[in-house]
C-alpha positions as a Markdown table, in Angstrom:
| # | Residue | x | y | z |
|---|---|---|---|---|
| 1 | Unk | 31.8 | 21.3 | 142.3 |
| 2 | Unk | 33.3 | 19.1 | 140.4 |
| 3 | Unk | 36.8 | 21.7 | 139.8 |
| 4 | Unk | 36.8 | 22.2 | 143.7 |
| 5 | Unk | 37.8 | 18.9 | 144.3 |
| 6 | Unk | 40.0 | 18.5 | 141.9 |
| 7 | Unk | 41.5 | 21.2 | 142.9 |
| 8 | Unk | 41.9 | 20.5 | 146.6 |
| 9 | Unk | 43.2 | 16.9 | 145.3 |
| 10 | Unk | 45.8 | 18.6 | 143.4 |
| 11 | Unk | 46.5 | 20.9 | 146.4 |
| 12 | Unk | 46.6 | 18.1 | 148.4 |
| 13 | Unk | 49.1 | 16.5 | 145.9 |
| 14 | Unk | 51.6 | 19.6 | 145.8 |
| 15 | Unk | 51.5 | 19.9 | 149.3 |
| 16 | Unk | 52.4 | 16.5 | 150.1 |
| 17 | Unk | 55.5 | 16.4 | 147.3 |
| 18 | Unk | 56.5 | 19.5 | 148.4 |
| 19 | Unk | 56.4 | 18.3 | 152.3 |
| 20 | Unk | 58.6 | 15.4 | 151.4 |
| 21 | Unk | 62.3 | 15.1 | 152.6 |
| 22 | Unk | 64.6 | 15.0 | 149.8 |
| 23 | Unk | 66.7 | 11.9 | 150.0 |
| 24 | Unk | 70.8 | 12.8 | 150.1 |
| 25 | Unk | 73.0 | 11.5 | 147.4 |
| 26 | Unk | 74.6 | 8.3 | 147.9 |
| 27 | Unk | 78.3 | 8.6 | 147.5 |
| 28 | Unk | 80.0 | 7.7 | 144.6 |
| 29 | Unk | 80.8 | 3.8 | 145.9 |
| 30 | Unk | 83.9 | 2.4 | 143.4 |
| 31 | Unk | 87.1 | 0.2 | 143.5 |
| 32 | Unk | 89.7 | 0.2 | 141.0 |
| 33 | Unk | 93.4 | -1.9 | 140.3 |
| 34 | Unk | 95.3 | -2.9 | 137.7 |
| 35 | Unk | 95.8 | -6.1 | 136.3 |
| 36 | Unk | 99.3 | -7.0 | 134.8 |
| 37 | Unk | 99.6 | -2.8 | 134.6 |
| 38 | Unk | 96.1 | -2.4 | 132.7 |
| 39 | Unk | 93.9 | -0.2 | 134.7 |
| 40 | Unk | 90.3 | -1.3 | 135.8 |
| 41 | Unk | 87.8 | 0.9 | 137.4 |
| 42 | Unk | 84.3 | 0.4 | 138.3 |
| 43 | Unk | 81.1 | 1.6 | 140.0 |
| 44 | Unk | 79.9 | -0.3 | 142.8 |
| 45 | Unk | 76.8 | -1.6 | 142.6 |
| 46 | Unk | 74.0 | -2.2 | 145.6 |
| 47 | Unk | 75.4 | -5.7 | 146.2 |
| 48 | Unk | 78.8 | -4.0 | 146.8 |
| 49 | Unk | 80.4 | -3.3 | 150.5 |
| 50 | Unk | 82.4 | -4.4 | 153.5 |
| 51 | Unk | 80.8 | -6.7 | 156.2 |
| 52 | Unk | 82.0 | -7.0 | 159.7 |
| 53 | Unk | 80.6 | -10.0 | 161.4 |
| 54 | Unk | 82.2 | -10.5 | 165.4 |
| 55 | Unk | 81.1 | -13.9 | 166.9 |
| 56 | Unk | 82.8 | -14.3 | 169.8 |
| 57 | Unk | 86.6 | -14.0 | 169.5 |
| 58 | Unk | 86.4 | -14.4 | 165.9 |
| 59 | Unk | 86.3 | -11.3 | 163.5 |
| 60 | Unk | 85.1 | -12.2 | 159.8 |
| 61 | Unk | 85.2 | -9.3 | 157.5 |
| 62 | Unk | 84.3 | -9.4 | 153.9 |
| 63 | Unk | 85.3 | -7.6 | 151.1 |
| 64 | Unk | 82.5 | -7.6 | 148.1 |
| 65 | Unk | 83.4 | -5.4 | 145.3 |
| 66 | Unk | 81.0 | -6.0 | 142.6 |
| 67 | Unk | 79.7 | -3.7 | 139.2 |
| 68 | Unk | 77.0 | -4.2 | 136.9 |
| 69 | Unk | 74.3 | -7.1 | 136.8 |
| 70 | Unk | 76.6 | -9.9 | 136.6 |
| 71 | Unk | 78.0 | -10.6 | 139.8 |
| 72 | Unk | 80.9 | -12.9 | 138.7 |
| 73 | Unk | 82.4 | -10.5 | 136.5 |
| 74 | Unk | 84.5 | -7.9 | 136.5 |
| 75 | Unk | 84.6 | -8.6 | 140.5 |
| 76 | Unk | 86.8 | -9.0 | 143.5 |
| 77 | Unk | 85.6 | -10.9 | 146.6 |
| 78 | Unk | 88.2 | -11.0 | 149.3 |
| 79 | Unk | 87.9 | -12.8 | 153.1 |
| 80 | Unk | 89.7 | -11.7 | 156.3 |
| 81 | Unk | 89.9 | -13.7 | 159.5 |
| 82 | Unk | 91.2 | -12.3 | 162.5 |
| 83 | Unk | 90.6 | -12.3 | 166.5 |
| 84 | Unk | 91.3 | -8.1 | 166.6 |
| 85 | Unk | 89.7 | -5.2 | 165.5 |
| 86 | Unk | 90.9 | -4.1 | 162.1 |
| 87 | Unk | 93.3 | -0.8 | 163.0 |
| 88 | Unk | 93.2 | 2.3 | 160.6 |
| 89 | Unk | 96.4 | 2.2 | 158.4 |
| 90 | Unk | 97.9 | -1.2 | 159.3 |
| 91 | Unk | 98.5 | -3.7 | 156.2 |
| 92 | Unk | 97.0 | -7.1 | 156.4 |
| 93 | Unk | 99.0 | -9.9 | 154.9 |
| 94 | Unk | 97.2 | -12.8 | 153.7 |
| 95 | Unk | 100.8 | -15.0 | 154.5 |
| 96 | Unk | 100.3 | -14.0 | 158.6 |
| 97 | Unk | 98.2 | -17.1 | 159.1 |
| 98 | Unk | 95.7 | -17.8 | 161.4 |
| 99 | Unk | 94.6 | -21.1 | 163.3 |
| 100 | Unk | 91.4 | -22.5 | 161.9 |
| 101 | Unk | 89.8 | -25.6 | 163.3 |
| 102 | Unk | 92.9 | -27.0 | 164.2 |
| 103 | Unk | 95.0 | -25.9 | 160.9 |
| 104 | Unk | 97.0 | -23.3 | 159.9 |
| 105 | Unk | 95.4 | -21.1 | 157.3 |
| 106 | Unk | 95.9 | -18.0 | 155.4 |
| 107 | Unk | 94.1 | -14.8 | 156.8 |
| 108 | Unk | 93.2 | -13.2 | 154.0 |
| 109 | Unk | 91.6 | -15.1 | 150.6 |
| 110 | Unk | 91.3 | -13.0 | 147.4 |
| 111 | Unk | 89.6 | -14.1 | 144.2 |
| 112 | Unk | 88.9 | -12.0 | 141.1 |
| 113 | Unk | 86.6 | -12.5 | 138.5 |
| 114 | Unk | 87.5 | -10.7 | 135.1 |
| 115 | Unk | 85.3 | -9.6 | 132.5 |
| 116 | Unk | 85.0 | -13.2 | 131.0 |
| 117 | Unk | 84.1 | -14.5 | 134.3 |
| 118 | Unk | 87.3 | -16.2 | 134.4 |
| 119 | Unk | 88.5 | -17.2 | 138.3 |
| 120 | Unk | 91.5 | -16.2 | 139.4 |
| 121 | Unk | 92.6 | -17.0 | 143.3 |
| 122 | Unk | 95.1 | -15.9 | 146.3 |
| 123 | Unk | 94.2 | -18.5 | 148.5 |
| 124 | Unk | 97.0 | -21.1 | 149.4 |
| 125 | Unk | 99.1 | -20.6 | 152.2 |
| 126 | Unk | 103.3 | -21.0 | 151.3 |
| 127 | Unk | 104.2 | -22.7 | 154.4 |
| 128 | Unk | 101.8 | -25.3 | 153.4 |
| 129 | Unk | 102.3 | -25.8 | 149.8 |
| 130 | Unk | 105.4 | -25.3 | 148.6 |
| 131 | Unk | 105.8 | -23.3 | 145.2 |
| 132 | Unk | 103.1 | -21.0 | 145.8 |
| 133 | Unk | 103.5 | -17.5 | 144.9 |
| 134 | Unk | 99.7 | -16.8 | 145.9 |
| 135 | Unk | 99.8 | -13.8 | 148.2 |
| 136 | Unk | 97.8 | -10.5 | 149.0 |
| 137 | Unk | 96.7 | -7.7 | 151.6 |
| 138 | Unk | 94.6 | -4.8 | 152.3 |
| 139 | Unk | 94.4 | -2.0 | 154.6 |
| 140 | Unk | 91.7 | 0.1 | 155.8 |
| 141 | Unk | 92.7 | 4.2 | 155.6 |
| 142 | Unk | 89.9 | 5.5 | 156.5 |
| 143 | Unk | 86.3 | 4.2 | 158.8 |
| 144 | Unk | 83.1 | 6.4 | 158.4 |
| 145 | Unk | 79.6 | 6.3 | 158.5 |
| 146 | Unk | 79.1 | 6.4 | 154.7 |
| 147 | Unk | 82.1 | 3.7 | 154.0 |
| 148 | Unk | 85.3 | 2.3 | 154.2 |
| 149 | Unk | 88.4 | 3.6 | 152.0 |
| 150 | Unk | 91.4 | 1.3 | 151.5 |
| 151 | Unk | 94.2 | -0.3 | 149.4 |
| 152 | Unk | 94.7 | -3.9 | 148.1 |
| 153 | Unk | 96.7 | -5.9 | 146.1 |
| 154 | Unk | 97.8 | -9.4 | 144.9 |
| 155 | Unk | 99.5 | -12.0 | 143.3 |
| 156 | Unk | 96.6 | -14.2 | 142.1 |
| 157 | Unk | 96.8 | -17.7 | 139.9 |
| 158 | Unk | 93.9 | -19.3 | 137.3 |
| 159 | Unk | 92.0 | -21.5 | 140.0 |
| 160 | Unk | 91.9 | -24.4 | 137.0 |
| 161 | Unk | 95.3 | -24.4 | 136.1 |
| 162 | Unk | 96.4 | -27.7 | 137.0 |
| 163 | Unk | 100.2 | -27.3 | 136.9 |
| 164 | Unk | 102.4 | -27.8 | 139.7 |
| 165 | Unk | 102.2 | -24.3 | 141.9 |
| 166 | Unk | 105.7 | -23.6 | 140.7 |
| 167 | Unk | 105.0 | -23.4 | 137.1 |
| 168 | Unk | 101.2 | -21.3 | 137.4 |
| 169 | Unk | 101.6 | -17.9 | 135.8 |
| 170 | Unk | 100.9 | -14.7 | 138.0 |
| 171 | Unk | 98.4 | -12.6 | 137.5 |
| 172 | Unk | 99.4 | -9.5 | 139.6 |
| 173 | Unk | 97.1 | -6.9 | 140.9 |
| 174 | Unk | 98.3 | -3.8 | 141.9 |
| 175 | Unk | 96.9 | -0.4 | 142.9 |
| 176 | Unk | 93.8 | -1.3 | 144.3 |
| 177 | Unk | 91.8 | 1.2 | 145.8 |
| 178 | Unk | 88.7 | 1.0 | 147.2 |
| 179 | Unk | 85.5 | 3.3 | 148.6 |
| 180 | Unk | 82.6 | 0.7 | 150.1 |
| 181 | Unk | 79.6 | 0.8 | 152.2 |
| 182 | Unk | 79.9 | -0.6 | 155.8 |
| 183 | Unk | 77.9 | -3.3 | 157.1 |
| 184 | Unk | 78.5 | -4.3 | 160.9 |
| 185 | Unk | 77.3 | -7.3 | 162.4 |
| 186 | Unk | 77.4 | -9.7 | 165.6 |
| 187 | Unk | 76.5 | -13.1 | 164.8 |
């Protein structure tokens, strides 16, 4: 008696593991660049992806490319404000600014976190401080269900260098590219 239920448990057991859905692969999530010409690449992690968020006439989308446990290194976080839908193909220049509470601001911010967990920052606006270089865009080439693909690059400075802007030294990033998980939102 005692085998006959254990054996219909283990039945049972089979069955039910057998009856189960296998779960698809995730895709390989990534972004990669260089810094100053030295090539970084990097698995995304879970904490990685694109957010749209739409409230109203504003569009917020963010940018979160993070590897790895430690979410300030070896990590790029970038910010886009516009009052359109982002279009397939068309580059995105953080220096096209955008009216924010009253104040001209840069549409795009970009900061980069390297494998010390130093901060480096495209985030002033030229028109409004004179002698920054800072700079950067993006584009979006392609829009699925599974992600986002797209390009990137900058001309970032050390957020705690305290120089005038005209003396900071550059720290250029180039050849990003990028393959994210979407996550859309209205506020």
């Amino acid at each position: 008696m005692k085998n006959i239920g254990l054996s219909i448990l283990l039945l049972i057991a089979v069955f039910s593991f057998s009856s189960c859905e296998k779960e698809e692969p995730k895709p390989n999530y990534f972004y990669s660049f260089k810094v100053n010409g030295v090539q970084k690449e990097f698995k995304a992690n879970n904490d990685a992806g694109i957010t749209f968020l739409e409230d109203g006439p504003n569009r917020f989308t963010l940018f979160n490319m993070v590897t790895g446990d430690n979410l300030s290194k070896n990590a790029m976080i970038m910010s886009f404000r516009n009052q359109e839908q982002i279009q397939l193909g068309l580059t995105y220049i953080m220096q096209n600014p955008i009216m924010v509470n009253g104040t001209l601001a840069p549409s795009i911010a970009l900061v980069y976190f390297d494998e010390n967990g130093k901060e480096y920052g495209a985030t002033l606006l030229q028109s409004s401080n004179p002698g920054a270089a800072d700079d950067c865009s993006f584009k979006i080439t392609d829009f699925t269900t599974e992600g986002s693909t797209g390009e990137f690059e900058g001309v970032l400075f050390d957020l705690a260098d305290p120089r005038p802007l005209d003396q900071r030294i550059p720290l250029l990033i180039t050849e990003g590219k990028f393959f994210l998980p979407n996550f859309v939102s209205n506020l």
